[in-house]
C-alpha positions in Angstrom: 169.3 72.3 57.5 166.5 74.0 55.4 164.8 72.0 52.9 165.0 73.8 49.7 161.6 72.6 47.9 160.3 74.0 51.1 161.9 77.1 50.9 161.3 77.3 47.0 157.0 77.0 48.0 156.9 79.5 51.1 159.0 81.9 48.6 156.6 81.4 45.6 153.9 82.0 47.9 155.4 85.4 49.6 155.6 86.2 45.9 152.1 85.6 45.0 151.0 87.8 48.4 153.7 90.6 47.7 151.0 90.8 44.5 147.4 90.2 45.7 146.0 91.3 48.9 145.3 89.1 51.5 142.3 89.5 53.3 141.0 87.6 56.8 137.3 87.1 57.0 137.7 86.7 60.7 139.9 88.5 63.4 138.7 88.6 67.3 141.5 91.4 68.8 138.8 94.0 70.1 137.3 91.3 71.9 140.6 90.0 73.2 141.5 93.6 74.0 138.4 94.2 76.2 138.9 91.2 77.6 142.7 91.4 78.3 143.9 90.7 82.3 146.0 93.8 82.0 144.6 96.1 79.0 141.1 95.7 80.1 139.8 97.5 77.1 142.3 99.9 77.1 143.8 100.2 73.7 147.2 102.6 74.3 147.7 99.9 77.1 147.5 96.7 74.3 150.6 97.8 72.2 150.1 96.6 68.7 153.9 97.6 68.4 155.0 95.0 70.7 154.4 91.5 70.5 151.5 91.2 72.3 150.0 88.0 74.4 147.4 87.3 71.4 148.1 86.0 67.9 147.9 89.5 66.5 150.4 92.5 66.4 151.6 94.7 63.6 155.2 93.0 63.1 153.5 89.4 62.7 150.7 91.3 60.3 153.9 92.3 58.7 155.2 89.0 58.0 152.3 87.0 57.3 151.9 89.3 54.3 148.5 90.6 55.4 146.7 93.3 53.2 143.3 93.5 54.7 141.6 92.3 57.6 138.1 92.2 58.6 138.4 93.4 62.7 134.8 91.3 64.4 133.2 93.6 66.4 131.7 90.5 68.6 129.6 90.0 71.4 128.5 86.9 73.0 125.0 86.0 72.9 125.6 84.8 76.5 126.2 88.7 77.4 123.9 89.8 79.8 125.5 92.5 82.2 124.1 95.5 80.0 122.3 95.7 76.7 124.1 94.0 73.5 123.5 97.7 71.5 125.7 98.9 74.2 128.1 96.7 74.1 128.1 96.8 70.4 128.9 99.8 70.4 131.5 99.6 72.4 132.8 97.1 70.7 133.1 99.5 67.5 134.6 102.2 69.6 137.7 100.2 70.5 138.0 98.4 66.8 138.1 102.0 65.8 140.7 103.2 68.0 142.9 100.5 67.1 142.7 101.5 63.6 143.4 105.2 64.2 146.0 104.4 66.8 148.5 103.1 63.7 147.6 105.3 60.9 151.0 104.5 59.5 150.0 101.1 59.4 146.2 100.6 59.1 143.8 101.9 57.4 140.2 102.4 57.4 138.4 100.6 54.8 134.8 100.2 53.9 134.9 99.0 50.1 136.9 96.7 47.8 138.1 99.9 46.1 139.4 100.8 49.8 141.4 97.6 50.0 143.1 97.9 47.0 143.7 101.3 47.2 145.4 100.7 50.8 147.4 97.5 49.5 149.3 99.6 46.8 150.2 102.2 49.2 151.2 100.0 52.1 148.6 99.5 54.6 146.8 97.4 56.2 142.8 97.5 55.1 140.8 97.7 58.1 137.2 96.6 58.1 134.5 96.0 60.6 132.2 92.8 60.7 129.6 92.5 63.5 129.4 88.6 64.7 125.8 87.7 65.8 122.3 89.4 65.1 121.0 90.0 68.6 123.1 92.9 68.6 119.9 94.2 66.3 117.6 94.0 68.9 115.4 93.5 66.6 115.8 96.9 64.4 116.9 97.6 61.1 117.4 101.3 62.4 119.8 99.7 64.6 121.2 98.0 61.5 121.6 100.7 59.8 123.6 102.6 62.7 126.1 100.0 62.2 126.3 100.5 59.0 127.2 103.9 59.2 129.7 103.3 61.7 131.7 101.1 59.2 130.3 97.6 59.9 130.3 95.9 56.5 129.1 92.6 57.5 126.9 91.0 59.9 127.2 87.3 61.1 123.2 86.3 61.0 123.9 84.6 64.6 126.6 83.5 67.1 125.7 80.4 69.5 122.4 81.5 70.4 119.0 81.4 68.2 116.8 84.9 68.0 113.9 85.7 67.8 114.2 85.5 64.3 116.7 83.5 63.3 118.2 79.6 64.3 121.5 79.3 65.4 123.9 76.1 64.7 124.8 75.5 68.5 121.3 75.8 69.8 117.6 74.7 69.2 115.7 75.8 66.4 112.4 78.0 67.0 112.2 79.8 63.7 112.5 76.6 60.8 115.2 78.8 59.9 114.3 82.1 59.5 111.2 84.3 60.6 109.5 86.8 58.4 111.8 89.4 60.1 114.6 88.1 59.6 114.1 87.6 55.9 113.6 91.8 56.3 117.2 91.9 58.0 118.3 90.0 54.4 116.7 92.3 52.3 117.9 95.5 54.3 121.3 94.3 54.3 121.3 93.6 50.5 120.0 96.9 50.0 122.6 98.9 52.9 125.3 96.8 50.9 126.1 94.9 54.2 127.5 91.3 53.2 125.5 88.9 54.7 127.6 86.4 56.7 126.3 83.0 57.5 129.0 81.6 60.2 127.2 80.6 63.4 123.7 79.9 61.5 121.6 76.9 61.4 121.5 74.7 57.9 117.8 75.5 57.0 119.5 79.5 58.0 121.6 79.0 55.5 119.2 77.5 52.9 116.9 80.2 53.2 119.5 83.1 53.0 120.8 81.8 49.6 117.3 81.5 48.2 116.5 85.6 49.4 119.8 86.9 49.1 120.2 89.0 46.0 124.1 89.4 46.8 126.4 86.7 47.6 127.1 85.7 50.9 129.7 84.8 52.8 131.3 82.2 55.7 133.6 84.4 57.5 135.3 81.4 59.3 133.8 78.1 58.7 134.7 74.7 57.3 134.0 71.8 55.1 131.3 69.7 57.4 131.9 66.7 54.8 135.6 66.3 56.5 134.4 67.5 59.8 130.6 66.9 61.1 130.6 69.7 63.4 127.2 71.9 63.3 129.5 74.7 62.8 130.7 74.0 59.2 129.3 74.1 56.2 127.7 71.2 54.4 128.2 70.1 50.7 124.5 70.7 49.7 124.7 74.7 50.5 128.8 74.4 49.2 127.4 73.4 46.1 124.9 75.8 46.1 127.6 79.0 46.3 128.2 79.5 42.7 124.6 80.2 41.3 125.1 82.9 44.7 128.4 84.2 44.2 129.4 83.6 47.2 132.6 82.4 49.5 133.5 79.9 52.4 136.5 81.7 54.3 137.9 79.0 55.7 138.7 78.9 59.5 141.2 77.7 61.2 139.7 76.5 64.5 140.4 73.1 65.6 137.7 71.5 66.3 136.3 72.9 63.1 139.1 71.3 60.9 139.9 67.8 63.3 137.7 65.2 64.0 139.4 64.0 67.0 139.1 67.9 68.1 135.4 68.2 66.8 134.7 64.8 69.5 136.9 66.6 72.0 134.7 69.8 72.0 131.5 67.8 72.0 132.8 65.7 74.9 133.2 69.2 76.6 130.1 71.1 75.5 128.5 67.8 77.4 130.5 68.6 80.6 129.3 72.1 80.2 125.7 71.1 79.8 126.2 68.5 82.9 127.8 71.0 85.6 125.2 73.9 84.8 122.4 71.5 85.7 124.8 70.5 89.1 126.0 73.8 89.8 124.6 77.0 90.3 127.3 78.9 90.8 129.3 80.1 88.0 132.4 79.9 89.3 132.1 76.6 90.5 130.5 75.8 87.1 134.1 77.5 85.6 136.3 75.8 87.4 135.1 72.2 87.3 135.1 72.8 83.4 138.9 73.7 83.8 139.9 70.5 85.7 137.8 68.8 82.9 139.7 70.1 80.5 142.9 69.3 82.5 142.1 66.2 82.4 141.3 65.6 78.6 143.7 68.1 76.9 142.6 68.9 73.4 144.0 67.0 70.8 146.0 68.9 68.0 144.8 70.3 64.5 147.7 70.9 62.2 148.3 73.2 59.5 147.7 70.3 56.4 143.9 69.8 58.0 143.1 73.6 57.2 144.3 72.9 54.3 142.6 69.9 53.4 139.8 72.0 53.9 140.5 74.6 51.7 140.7 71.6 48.7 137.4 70.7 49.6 135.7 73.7 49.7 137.4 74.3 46.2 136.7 70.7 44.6 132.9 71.3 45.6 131.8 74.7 45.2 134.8 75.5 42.7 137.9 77.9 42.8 135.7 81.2 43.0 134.2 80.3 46.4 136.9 79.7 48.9 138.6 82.1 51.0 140.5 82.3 54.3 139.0 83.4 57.9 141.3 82.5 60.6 139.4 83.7 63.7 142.9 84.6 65.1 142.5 85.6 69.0 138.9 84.5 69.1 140.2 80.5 70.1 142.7 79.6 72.7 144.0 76.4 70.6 145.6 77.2 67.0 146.6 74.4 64.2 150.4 73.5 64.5 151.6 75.6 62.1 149.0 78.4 62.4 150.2 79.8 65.6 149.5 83.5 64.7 148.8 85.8 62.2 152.5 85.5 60.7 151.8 82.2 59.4 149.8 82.8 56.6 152.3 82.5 53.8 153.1 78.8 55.3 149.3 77.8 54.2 149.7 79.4 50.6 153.0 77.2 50.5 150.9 74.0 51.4 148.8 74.5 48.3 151.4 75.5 46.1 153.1 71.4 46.6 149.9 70.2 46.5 149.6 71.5 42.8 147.6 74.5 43.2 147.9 76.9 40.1 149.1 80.9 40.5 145.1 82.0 39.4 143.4 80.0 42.4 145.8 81.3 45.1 144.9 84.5 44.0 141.4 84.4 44.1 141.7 82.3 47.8 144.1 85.3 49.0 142.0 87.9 48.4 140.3 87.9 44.6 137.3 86.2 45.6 136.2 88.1 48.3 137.2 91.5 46.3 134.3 90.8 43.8 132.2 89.1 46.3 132.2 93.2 47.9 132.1 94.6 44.5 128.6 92.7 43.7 127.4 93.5 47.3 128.0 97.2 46.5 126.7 97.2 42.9 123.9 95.7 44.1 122.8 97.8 47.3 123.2 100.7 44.4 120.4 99.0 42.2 118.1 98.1 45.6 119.0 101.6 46.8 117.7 103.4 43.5 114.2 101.4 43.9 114.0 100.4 47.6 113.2 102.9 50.1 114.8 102.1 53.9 111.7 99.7 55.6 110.4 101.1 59.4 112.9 100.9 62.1 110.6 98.8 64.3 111.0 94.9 64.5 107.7 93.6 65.9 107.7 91.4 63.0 110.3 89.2 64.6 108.1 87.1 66.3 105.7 86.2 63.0 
Protein backbone atom coordinates (compact mmCIF):
# COMPACT_ATOMS: atom_id res chain seq x y z
CA UNK A 1 0.00 0.00 0.00
CA UNK A 2 1.20 3.56 -1.01
CA UNK A 3 1.97 5.83 1.73
CA UNK A 4 0.10 8.94 1.00
CA UNK A 5 2.51 11.74 2.80
CA UNK A 6 4.88 10.04 0.43
CA UNK A 7 2.93 10.30 -2.45
CA UNK A 8 1.64 13.97 -1.40
CA UNK A 9 5.95 15.05 -1.44
CA UNK A 10 7.04 13.11 -4.77
CA UNK A 11 3.71 14.95 -6.24
CA UNK A 12 4.58 18.45 -4.77
CA UNK A 13 7.92 17.93 -6.17
CA UNK A 14 6.84 16.83 -9.89
CA UNK A 15 4.92 20.05 -9.45
CA UNK A 16 7.74 22.24 -8.61
CA UNK A 17 9.85 20.50 -11.78
CA UNK A 18 6.70 20.71 -14.19
CA UNK A 19 7.68 24.63 -13.36
CA UNK A 20 11.45 25.17 -13.19
CA UNK A 21 13.94 23.42 -15.31
CA UNK A 22 16.09 20.98 -13.99
CA UNK A 23 19.40 20.95 -14.96
CA UNK A 24 22.37 18.08 -14.25
CA UNK A 25 25.86 19.44 -13.89
CA UNK A 26 27.16 16.04 -14.74
CA UNK A 27 26.15 13.33 -17.27
CA UNK A 28 28.89 10.61 -18.60
CA UNK A 29 26.66 8.87 -21.79
CA UNK A 30 29.22 9.80 -24.67
CA UNK A 31 31.81 8.15 -22.67
CA UNK A 32 29.59 5.16 -21.88
CA UNK A 33 28.65 5.15 -25.59
CA UNK A 34 32.22 4.87 -26.83
CA UNK A 35 32.80 2.66 -24.44
CA UNK A 36 29.79 0.38 -24.83
CA UNK A 37 30.58 -3.73 -25.44
CA UNK A 38 28.09 -3.63 -28.36
CA UNK A 39 27.72 0.18 -29.51
CA UNK A 40 31.32 0.77 -29.48
CA UNK A 41 30.94 4.44 -30.25
CA UNK A 42 28.32 3.93 -32.48
CA UNK A 43 25.46 6.21 -31.73
CA UNK A 44 22.36 4.82 -34.14
CA UNK A 45 23.51 1.50 -32.52
CA UNK A 46 22.92 3.01 -28.57
CA UNK A 47 19.15 3.67 -28.92
CA UNK A 48 18.25 6.43 -26.71
CA UNK A 49 14.55 5.25 -27.50
CA UNK A 50 15.02 2.01 -25.81
CA UNK A 51 15.94 1.53 -22.45
CA UNK A 52 19.40 1.21 -22.74
CA UNK A 53 22.08 -0.77 -20.34
CA UNK A 54 23.20 2.73 -18.75
CA UNK A 55 21.27 5.01 -16.35
CA UNK A 56 20.31 7.26 -19.25
CA UNK A 57 17.55 7.06 -22.04
CA UNK A 58 14.89 9.50 -23.24
CA UNK A 59 11.82 7.79 -21.41
CA UNK A 60 13.66 7.87 -17.95
CA UNK A 61 14.79 11.65 -18.97
CA UNK A 62 11.13 11.89 -19.38
CA UNK A 63 10.10 10.91 -16.00
CA UNK A 64 12.74 12.23 -13.86
CA UNK A 65 11.43 15.62 -15.15
CA UNK A 66 14.74 16.64 -16.69
CA UNK A 67 14.97 20.09 -18.54
CA UNK A 68 18.53 20.46 -19.20
CA UNK A 69 21.51 18.42 -19.01
CA UNK A 70 25.10 19.22 -19.22
CA UNK A 71 26.45 16.01 -21.68
CA UNK A 72 30.70 15.63 -20.32
CA UNK A 73 32.63 15.33 -23.12
CA UNK A 74 35.40 13.32 -20.89
CA UNK A 75 38.54 11.82 -21.29
CA UNK A 76 40.65 10.10 -18.89
CA UNK A 77 43.92 11.52 -17.98
CA UNK A 78 45.18 7.89 -18.04
CA UNK A 79 44.36 7.96 -22.02
CA UNK A 80 47.38 7.35 -23.83
CA UNK A 81 46.60 5.38 -27.11
CA UNK A 82 46.39 8.73 -29.34
CA UNK A 83 46.52 12.38 -28.43
CA UNK A 84 43.78 13.73 -25.77
CA UNK A 85 42.90 16.76 -28.63
CA UNK A 86 41.85 13.82 -30.64
CA UNK A 87 40.11 12.12 -28.50
CA UNK A 88 38.43 15.28 -27.43
CA UNK A 89 37.29 15.80 -30.26
CA UNK A 90 35.87 12.77 -30.71
CA UNK A 91 34.34 12.91 -27.78
CA UNK A 92 32.36 16.18 -29.01
CA UNK A 93 31.47 14.47 -32.22
CA UNK A 94 29.47 11.67 -30.67
CA UNK A 95 27.82 14.15 -27.75
CA UNK A 96 26.78 15.96 -30.86
CA UNK A 97 25.26 13.26 -32.68
CA UNK A 98 23.35 12.20 -29.82
CA UNK A 99 21.83 15.56 -29.66
CA UNK A 100 20.95 15.78 -33.41
CA UNK A 101 19.85 12.20 -33.46
CA UNK A 102 16.48 13.28 -31.24
CA UNK A 103 15.75 16.66 -32.37
CA UNK A 104 12.19 16.03 -31.21
CA UNK A 105 13.57 15.62 -27.96
CA UNK A 106 16.84 17.45 -27.34
CA UNK A 107 18.01 20.38 -28.04
CA UNK A 108 21.13 22.19 -28.54
CA UNK A 109 21.95 24.67 -25.94
CA UNK A 110 24.76 26.96 -25.27
CA UNK A 111 23.13 29.80 -22.93
CA UNK A 112 20.79 30.14 -20.00
CA UNK A 113 18.40 31.92 -22.52
CA UNK A 114 18.74 28.45 -24.53
CA UNK A 115 17.57 26.47 -21.57
CA UNK A 116 14.72 28.20 -20.88
CA UNK A 117 13.77 28.86 -24.20
CA UNK A 118 13.97 24.82 -24.78
CA UNK A 119 12.04 24.02 -21.35
CA UNK A 120 8.87 26.04 -22.45
CA UNK A 121 8.75 24.35 -25.69
CA UNK A 122 9.44 20.87 -24.49
CA UNK A 123 12.94 19.77 -24.91
CA UNK A 124 15.53 18.64 -23.37
CA UNK A 125 18.62 21.53 -23.12
CA UNK A 126 21.64 19.96 -24.28
CA UNK A 127 24.99 21.34 -23.29
CA UNK A 128 28.57 20.32 -23.51
CA UNK A 129 31.17 20.39 -20.48
CA UNK A 130 34.73 19.12 -21.09
CA UNK A 131 36.00 17.12 -17.84
CA UNK A 132 39.86 17.63 -17.30
CA UNK A 133 42.38 20.25 -18.69
CA UNK A 134 45.00 18.15 -20.38
CA UNK A 135 42.66 17.97 -23.16
CA UNK A 136 44.28 21.75 -23.67
CA UNK A 137 47.47 20.58 -24.33
CA UNK A 138 48.50 23.35 -23.04
CA UNK A 139 46.67 26.01 -25.61
CA UNK A 140 44.15 28.44 -25.20
CA UNK A 141 43.78 28.23 -29.15
CA UNK A 142 42.78 24.79 -28.25
CA UNK A 143 40.46 26.29 -25.64
CA UNK A 144 38.95 28.34 -27.71
CA UNK A 145 38.20 25.50 -30.47
CA UNK A 146 36.14 23.98 -27.78
CA UNK A 147 34.54 26.70 -27.21
CA UNK A 148 33.26 27.13 -30.57
CA UNK A 149 32.20 23.72 -30.75
CA UNK A 150 29.74 24.23 -27.92
CA UNK A 151 31.79 23.33 -24.74
CA UNK A 152 30.50 25.62 -22.09
CA UNK A 153 32.53 24.39 -19.30
CA UNK A 154 35.82 22.99 -18.51
CA UNK A 155 36.56 20.81 -15.41
CA UNK A 156 40.22 22.46 -14.42
CA UNK A 157 41.45 18.67 -14.03
CA UNK A 158 40.32 14.94 -13.73
CA UNK A 159 42.66 12.48 -11.61
CA UNK A 160 45.80 13.52 -12.91
CA UNK A 161 47.85 17.00 -12.14
CA UNK A 162 49.18 19.10 -15.41
CA UNK A 163 51.51 20.90 -16.11
CA UNK A 164 49.75 23.59 -14.74
CA UNK A 165 47.37 22.72 -12.54
CA UNK A 166 47.09 20.09 -9.20
CA UNK A 167 44.66 17.55 -9.25
CA UNK A 168 42.73 16.05 -5.99
CA UNK A 169 43.73 12.33 -6.62
CA UNK A 170 47.37 12.96 -7.38
CA UNK A 171 50.54 14.84 -6.17
CA UNK A 172 50.77 18.38 -6.27
CA UNK A 173 53.62 20.06 -8.53
CA UNK A 174 52.15 23.42 -9.22
CA UNK A 175 51.05 24.77 -5.24
CA UNK A 176 47.93 24.90 -6.96
CA UNK A 177 48.08 26.63 -9.98
CA UNK A 178 51.02 27.78 -12.45
CA UNK A 179 51.15 31.09 -14.12
CA UNK A 180 49.45 29.29 -17.09
CA UNK A 181 46.94 28.06 -15.67
CA UNK A 182 45.86 31.34 -14.03
CA UNK A 183 45.83 32.39 -18.17
CA UNK A 184 43.37 29.35 -18.79
CA UNK A 185 41.13 31.32 -15.80
CA UNK A 186 41.24 34.42 -17.34
CA UNK A 187 40.59 33.13 -20.97
CA UNK A 188 37.73 31.24 -19.83
CA UNK A 189 36.17 34.23 -17.98
CA UNK A 190 36.63 36.14 -20.92
CA UNK A 191 35.31 33.16 -23.79
CA UNK A 192 32.36 32.97 -21.16
CA UNK A 193 33.43 29.26 -20.43
CA UNK A 194 32.31 28.41 -16.69
CA UNK A 195 35.04 27.37 -14.91
CA UNK A 196 34.39 24.01 -13.16
CA UNK A 197 36.46 23.00 -10.19
CA UNK A 198 35.48 19.08 -9.72
CA UNK A 199 38.59 16.91 -9.82
CA UNK A 200 40.93 19.94 -8.50
CA UNK A 201 43.18 20.15 -5.71
CA UNK A 202 42.12 22.54 -2.50
CA UNK A 203 44.93 25.22 -2.89
CA UNK A 204 43.25 24.71 -7.08
CA UNK A 205 40.35 25.72 -5.75
CA UNK A 206 41.54 28.52 -3.53
CA UNK A 207 43.31 30.19 -6.18
CA UNK A 208 40.53 29.96 -8.86
CA UNK A 209 38.01 31.82 -6.54
CA UNK A 210 40.56 34.51 -5.83
CA UNK A 211 41.22 35.06 -10.04
CA UNK A 212 37.93 34.17 -11.13
CA UNK A 213 35.88 37.18 -12.12
CA UNK A 214 32.78 34.84 -12.84
CA UNK A 215 31.49 32.35 -10.47
CA UNK A 216 32.42 28.90 -10.65
CA UNK A 217 31.16 25.85 -10.38
CA UNK A 218 31.36 21.94 -8.91
CA UNK A 219 29.81 19.98 -11.49
CA UNK A 220 29.51 16.83 -9.28
CA UNK A 221 31.08 17.09 -5.95
CA UNK A 222 30.16 16.94 -2.30
CA UNK A 223 30.26 18.23 1.14
CA UNK A 224 33.94 16.96 2.48
CA UNK A 225 32.74 17.98 6.11
CA UNK A 226 30.24 14.75 5.92
CA UNK A 227 32.64 12.87 3.77
CA UNK A 228 36.64 13.34 3.92
CA UNK A 229 37.19 12.26 0.46
CA UNK A 230 39.89 14.52 -1.52
CA UNK A 231 37.15 14.66 -4.01
CA UNK A 232 34.67 16.91 -2.20
CA UNK A 233 34.54 20.20 -1.36
CA UNK A 234 35.66 21.56 1.93
CA UNK A 235 33.72 24.18 4.23
CA UNK A 236 36.47 26.84 3.94
CA UNK A 237 36.00 27.25 -0.10
CA UNK A 238 31.84 26.36 0.62
CA UNK A 239 31.96 29.29 2.54
CA UNK A 240 33.80 31.10 0.30
CA UNK A 241 30.97 30.63 -2.79
CA UNK A 242 28.82 33.55 -2.10
CA UNK A 243 31.22 36.57 -2.26
CA UNK A 244 31.92 34.25 -5.97
CA UNK A 245 28.54 33.48 -7.06
CA UNK A 246 29.11 30.38 -7.44
CA UNK A 247 27.43 26.63 -7.08
CA UNK A 248 28.30 23.08 -5.60
CA UNK A 249 26.21 20.62 -7.93
CA UNK A 250 26.01 17.95 -5.84
CA UNK A 251 26.96 14.35 -6.93
CA UNK A 252 25.66 11.44 -6.38
CA UNK A 253 28.65 9.06 -6.34
CA UNK A 254 28.99 6.81 -3.41
CA UNK A 255 31.90 7.00 -2.13
CA UNK A 256 31.58 10.81 -2.45
CA UNK A 257 28.37 10.92 -0.17
CA UNK A 258 29.22 7.55 2.30
CA UNK A 259 31.90 7.17 4.57
CA UNK A 260 31.90 3.52 4.67
CA UNK A 261 32.03 3.89 0.65
CA UNK A 262 34.65 6.72 0.82
CA UNK A 263 37.01 3.88 3.15
CA UNK A 264 35.83 1.22 0.64
CA UNK A 265 37.37 3.16 -2.43
CA UNK A 266 40.46 4.07 -0.51
CA UNK A 267 40.95 0.43 0.53
CA UNK A 268 40.82 -0.17 -3.35
CA UNK A 269 42.74 2.75 -4.75
CA UNK A 270 45.55 0.93 -2.25
CA UNK A 271 45.04 -2.46 -3.99
CA UNK A 272 45.38 -0.58 -7.19
CA UNK A 273 48.51 1.17 -6.12
CA UNK A 274 49.86 -2.41 -4.69
CA UNK A 275 49.20 -4.70 -7.92
CA UNK A 276 50.80 -1.97 -10.37
CA UNK A 277 53.98 -2.14 -8.46
CA UNK A 278 53.48 -6.40 -8.60
CA UNK A 279 52.28 -6.63 -11.91
CA UNK A 280 53.23 -5.46 -15.06
CA UNK A 281 50.76 -6.57 -17.09
CA UNK A 282 47.61 -4.80 -17.30
CA UNK A 283 45.47 -7.38 -17.55
CA UNK A 284 46.80 -9.21 -14.80
CA UNK A 285 46.80 -5.87 -12.97
CA UNK A 286 42.71 -5.80 -14.03
CA UNK A 287 41.76 -8.79 -13.08
CA UNK A 288 43.27 -9.15 -9.60
CA UNK A 289 41.59 -5.76 -8.90
CA UNK A 290 38.18 -7.57 -9.83
CA UNK A 291 38.66 -10.54 -7.49
CA UNK A 292 39.56 -7.67 -4.98
CA UNK A 293 36.54 -6.18 -5.40
CA UNK A 294 34.74 -9.65 -5.29
CA UNK A 295 35.90 -10.06 -2.33
CA UNK A 296 35.06 -6.65 -0.52
CA UNK A 297 31.81 -5.58 -2.34
CA UNK A 298 31.09 -1.92 -2.01
CA UNK A 299 29.04 -0.91 0.71
CA UNK A 300 25.74 0.99 -0.25
CA UNK A 301 24.98 4.91 -0.37
CA UNK A 302 21.31 5.66 -0.25
CA UNK A 303 19.32 8.34 -1.52
CA UNK A 304 18.97 10.34 2.22
CA UNK A 305 23.08 10.64 2.16
CA UNK A 306 22.89 12.74 -1.16
CA UNK A 307 20.62 14.41 0.44
CA UNK A 308 22.21 15.10 3.55
CA UNK A 309 24.54 16.62 1.35
CA UNK A 310 22.59 18.90 -0.32
CA UNK A 311 21.59 20.43 3.38
CA UNK A 312 25.03 20.98 4.04
CA UNK A 313 26.09 22.47 1.16
CA UNK A 314 22.98 24.84 1.74
CA UNK A 315 23.45 25.50 5.62
CA UNK A 316 27.13 26.57 4.77
CA UNK A 317 27.42 28.36 1.62
CA UNK A 318 23.54 29.35 1.74
CA UNK A 319 20.47 28.48 -0.66
CA UNK A 320 22.07 30.29 -3.84
CA UNK A 321 24.97 27.92 -4.08
CA UNK A 322 23.82 24.32 -4.25
CA UNK A 323 22.86 22.51 -7.27
CA UNK A 324 22.55 18.93 -8.52
CA UNK A 325 25.28 16.84 -10.68
CA UNK A 326 24.58 13.32 -10.69
CA UNK A 327 27.49 11.90 -12.83
CA UNK A 328 24.80 9.40 -14.14
CA UNK A 329 26.75 6.57 -16.35
CA UNK A 330 30.13 7.81 -15.33
CA UNK A 331 30.00 5.24 -11.86
CA UNK A 332 29.07 1.69 -11.91
CA UNK A 333 27.49 1.85 -8.13
CA UNK A 334 24.41 4.45 -7.76
CA UNK A 335 22.68 5.51 -4.23
CA UNK A 336 19.59 3.29 -3.46
CA UNK A 337 17.18 5.30 -4.68
CA UNK A 338 19.13 7.02 -7.40
CA UNK A 339 19.29 4.20 -9.77
CA UNK A 340 19.00 6.31 -13.00
CA UNK A 341 18.11 9.45 -14.36
CA UNK A 342 14.26 8.90 -13.56
CA UNK A 343 14.80 9.36 -10.04
CA UNK A 344 15.23 12.82 -9.73
CA UNK A 345 11.88 13.87 -8.47
CA UNK A 346 12.39 11.23 -5.44
CA UNK A 347 15.39 13.57 -4.20
CA UNK A 348 13.26 16.93 -4.51
CA UNK A 349 10.55 14.84 -2.43
CA UNK A 350 13.34 14.12 0.25
CA UNK A 351 13.77 17.87 0.81
CA UNK A 352 10.33 18.83 0.58
CA UNK A 353 9.62 16.42 4.29
CA UNK A 354 12.69 17.61 5.51
CA UNK A 355 11.03 21.25 5.46
CA UNK A 356 12.58 22.71 2.47
CA UNK A 357 10.55 25.82 1.17
CA UNK A 358 9.12 26.11 -2.70
CA UNK A 359 11.94 29.20 -3.41
CA UNK A 360 15.14 26.92 -2.46
CA UNK A 361 13.93 23.87 -4.53
CA UNK A 362 13.77 26.15 -7.25
CA UNK A 363 16.96 27.64 -7.23
CA UNK A 364 18.63 23.80 -6.40
CA UNK A 365 16.60 22.49 -9.59
CA UNK A 366 17.82 24.78 -11.88
CA UNK A 367 17.62 28.68 -10.64
CA UNK A 368 20.97 28.76 -9.35
CA UNK A 369 22.94 27.55 -12.03
CA UNK A 370 20.63 29.78 -14.67
CA UNK A 371 22.23 33.00 -13.11
CA UNK A 372 25.41 31.44 -12.32
CA UNK A 373 25.46 31.24 -16.77
CA UNK A 374 23.88 34.50 -17.01
CA UNK A 375 26.92 36.30 -14.96
CA UNK A 376 29.40 34.08 -16.84
CA UNK A 377 27.96 35.47 -20.10
CA UNK A 378 27.59 39.14 -18.89
CA UNK A 379 30.75 38.95 -17.88
CA UNK A 380 32.84 37.39 -20.90
CA UNK A 381 30.78 40.49 -22.74
CA UNK A 382 32.58 43.10 -20.45
CA UNK A 383 36.19 41.05 -20.64
CA UNK A 384 35.46 40.68 -24.38
CA UNK A 385 34.92 44.52 -24.96
CA UNK A 386 38.43 45.30 -23.21
CA UNK A 387 40.39 41.98 -23.45
CA UNK A 388 41.85 40.94 -26.66
CA UNK A 389 42.16 36.77 -27.08
CA UNK A 390 46.05 36.15 -25.43
CA UNK A 391 48.65 33.98 -27.95
CA UNK A 392 47.65 30.51 -28.64
CA UNK A 393 51.01 29.04 -27.33
CA UNK A 394 51.26 27.64 -23.68
CA UNK A 395 55.01 27.57 -22.95
CA UNK A 396 54.14 29.39 -19.96
CA UNK A 397 52.82 26.26 -18.37
CA UNK A 398 55.87 25.22 -16.95
CA UNK A 399 56.67 28.82 -14.98
Amino acid sequence: MSNPETDAALEHARRILRETPLVDGHNDLAWTIREDSVSRGDVDAYDLRETTRGHTDLARLRRGQVAAQFWSVYVPGEYRDSGFARVQLEQIDIARRVIAKYPDQLAPALTAADIEREFARGRIASLLGAEGGHVLENSLGTLRSYYDLGVRYLTLTHNVTLDWADAALDSARNSGLSPFGRDVIREMNRLGMLVDLSHVSPAVMSQALDISEAPVIFSHSSARALVDHPRNVPDSILARLPANGGIVMVTFVPPFVSAEAALWDAARRERERELAGALSDPAERTAGLAEWERQHPPPPATLQQVADHIEHVRRVAGPDHVGIGSDFDGITQVPRGLEDVSRFPELFAELIRRGWSDEDLRKLAGQNLLRVLRAAEATAARLRAGRPAPPASGERSKA
